[in-house]
N, C-alpha and C positions, 0 to 999 in steps of 0.2 A: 401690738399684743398678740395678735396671730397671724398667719401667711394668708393672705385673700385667696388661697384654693380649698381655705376650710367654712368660707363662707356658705351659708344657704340664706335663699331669697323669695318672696311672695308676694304680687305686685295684686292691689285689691282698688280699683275703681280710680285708680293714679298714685297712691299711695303703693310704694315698696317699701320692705322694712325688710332687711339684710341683719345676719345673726350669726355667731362665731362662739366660742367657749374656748379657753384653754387650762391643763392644770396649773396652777401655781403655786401647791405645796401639795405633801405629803408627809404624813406624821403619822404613822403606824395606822390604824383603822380611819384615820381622819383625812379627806380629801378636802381643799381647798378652791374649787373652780371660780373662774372668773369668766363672764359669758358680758359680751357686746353686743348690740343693740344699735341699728342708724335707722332712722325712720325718713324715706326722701318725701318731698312732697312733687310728684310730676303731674298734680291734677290742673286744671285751670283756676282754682281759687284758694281763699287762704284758709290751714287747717287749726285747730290747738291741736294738742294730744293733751289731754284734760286723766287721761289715769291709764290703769295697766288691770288687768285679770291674769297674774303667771302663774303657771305650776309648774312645779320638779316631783318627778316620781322617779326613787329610785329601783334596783332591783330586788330590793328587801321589803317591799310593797311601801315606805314611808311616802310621805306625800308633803309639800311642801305648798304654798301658797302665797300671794300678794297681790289683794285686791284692793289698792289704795287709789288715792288722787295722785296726780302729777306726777310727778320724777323728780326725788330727790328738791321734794320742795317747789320744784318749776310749774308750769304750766307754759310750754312752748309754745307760742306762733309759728306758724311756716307757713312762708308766702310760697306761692308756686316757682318751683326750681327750689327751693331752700333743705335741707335736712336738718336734724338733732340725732348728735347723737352720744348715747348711754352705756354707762359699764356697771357692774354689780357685783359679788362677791356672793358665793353659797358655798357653806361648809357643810359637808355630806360624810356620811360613811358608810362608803358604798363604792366601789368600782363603776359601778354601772347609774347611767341615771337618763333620763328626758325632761326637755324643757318645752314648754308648749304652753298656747295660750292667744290671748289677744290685747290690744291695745284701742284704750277708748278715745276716739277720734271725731273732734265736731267741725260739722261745717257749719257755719251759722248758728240756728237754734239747735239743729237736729243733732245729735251721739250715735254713732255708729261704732262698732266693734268689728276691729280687723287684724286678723289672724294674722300672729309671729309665727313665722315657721319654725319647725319642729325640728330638734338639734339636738343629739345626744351629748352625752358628760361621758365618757370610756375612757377606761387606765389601758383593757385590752386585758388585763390579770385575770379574767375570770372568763368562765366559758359564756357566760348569758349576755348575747350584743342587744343591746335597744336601741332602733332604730324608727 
């Protein structure tokens, strides 16, 4: 879907979670982004990813959100060494946008929240870069 030099990465307590965007249409004020998501597990024990907190904020101040359970239905296990991983679809219109956020991650009983790193959505068509 994208070149691995457009990756960005955030490794948080053995958890990294790697994240990518590309456009996929364009339709007059209508952008089509697709952004990726791999969540590894390199901690010593076994994770879920039990839900997600995302947001997109374009340059037109709109704001987007998705504070669900699971993925697309799942509730992942990852033993150590394993990954998952996730694609999605946001229709914007906007040139410009940011993705940020975090993912709900249990070890055991406990839920922890662990930061997806932060990834613009850019056409480059306009002057205002978010970064």
């Amino acid at each position: 879907m994208v070149d691995e030099a457009e990756f960005v990465s955030l490794e948080t307590e053995g958890v990294v979670i790697s994240a990518s965007s590309t456009l996929i249409e364009e339709d007059g004020p209508r952008r089509l982004w697709g952004y990726y998501l791999c969540v590894e597990n390199q901690s010593g024990e076994k994770i879920r990813l039990v839900g997600k907190d995302w947001n997109i904020t374009d340059d037109h101040g709109n704001h987007y959100f998705d504070n669900s359970s699971g993925f697309k239905g799942e509730i992942p296990e990852l033993e150590p060494g394993e990954f998952f991983e996730f694609s999605s679809e946001a229709p914007l219109e906007s040139d410009n946008a940011v993705f940020y956020g975090s993912c709900k991650i249990a070890k055991g009983s406990h839920i922890k929240e662990v930061k997806v790193p932060t990834f613009s959505m850019a056409t480059g068509k306009s002057g205002v870069s978010i970064n």
